[in-house]
N, C-alpha and C positions, 0 to 999 in steps of 0.2 A: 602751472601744475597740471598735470594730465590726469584725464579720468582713467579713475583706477575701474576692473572691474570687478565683480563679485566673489570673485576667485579670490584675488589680492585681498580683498576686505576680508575676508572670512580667513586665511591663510595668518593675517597682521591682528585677529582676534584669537586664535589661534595659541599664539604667540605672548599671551597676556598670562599671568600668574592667576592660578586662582581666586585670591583673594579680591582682584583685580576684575574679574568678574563678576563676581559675586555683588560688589560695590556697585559695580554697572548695571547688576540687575537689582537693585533696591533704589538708587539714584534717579533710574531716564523715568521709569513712572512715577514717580515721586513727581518729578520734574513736570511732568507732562498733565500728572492732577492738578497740579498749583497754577498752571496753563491756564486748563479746561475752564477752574474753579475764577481763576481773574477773567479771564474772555468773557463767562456768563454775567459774573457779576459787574461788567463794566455796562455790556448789552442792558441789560435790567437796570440798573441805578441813571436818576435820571442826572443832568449834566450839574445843577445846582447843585446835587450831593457830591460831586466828585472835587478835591483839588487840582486845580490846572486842568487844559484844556485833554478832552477823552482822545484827541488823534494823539496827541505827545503820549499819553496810559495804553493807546493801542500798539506804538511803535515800543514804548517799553515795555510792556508784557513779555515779549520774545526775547529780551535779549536775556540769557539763559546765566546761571539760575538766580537771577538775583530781581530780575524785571517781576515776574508775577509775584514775591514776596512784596518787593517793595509796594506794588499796587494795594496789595490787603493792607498791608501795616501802614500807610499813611495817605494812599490818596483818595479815602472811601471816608465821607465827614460822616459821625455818627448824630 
């Protein structure tokens, strides 16, 4: 795949339906707190509180957008 440049991304955004936008701007921050919010709280919680090991909760935090949900909702013992 070639890189595209900023022209082509802006032009193929462009190109999107409103609605479609709109979605996009209530979604990536959304996405992006639930990020911030699992990264701090994995940093902070020590390894005892955690289910399974924190490198495996660090590589799944990123994968988007189901990694940092899942982290809050199960791998954090209360």
């Amino acid at each position: 795949m070639a890189k595209q440049s900023w022209v082509e991304v802006k032009e193929q955004l462009d190109e999107l339906p409103p609605w479609q936008k709109a979605g996009a701007l209530v979604v990536a921050p959304l996405e992006i707190i639930l990020t911030v919010a699992a990264a701090v709280d994995l940093v902070r919680r020590p390894s005892a509180q955690i289910r399974g090991p924190k490198a495996l909760w660090w590589l799944g935090i990123f994968v988007q957008p189901i990694g940092p949900i899942a982290y809050l909702k199960w791998a954090r013992r209360r």
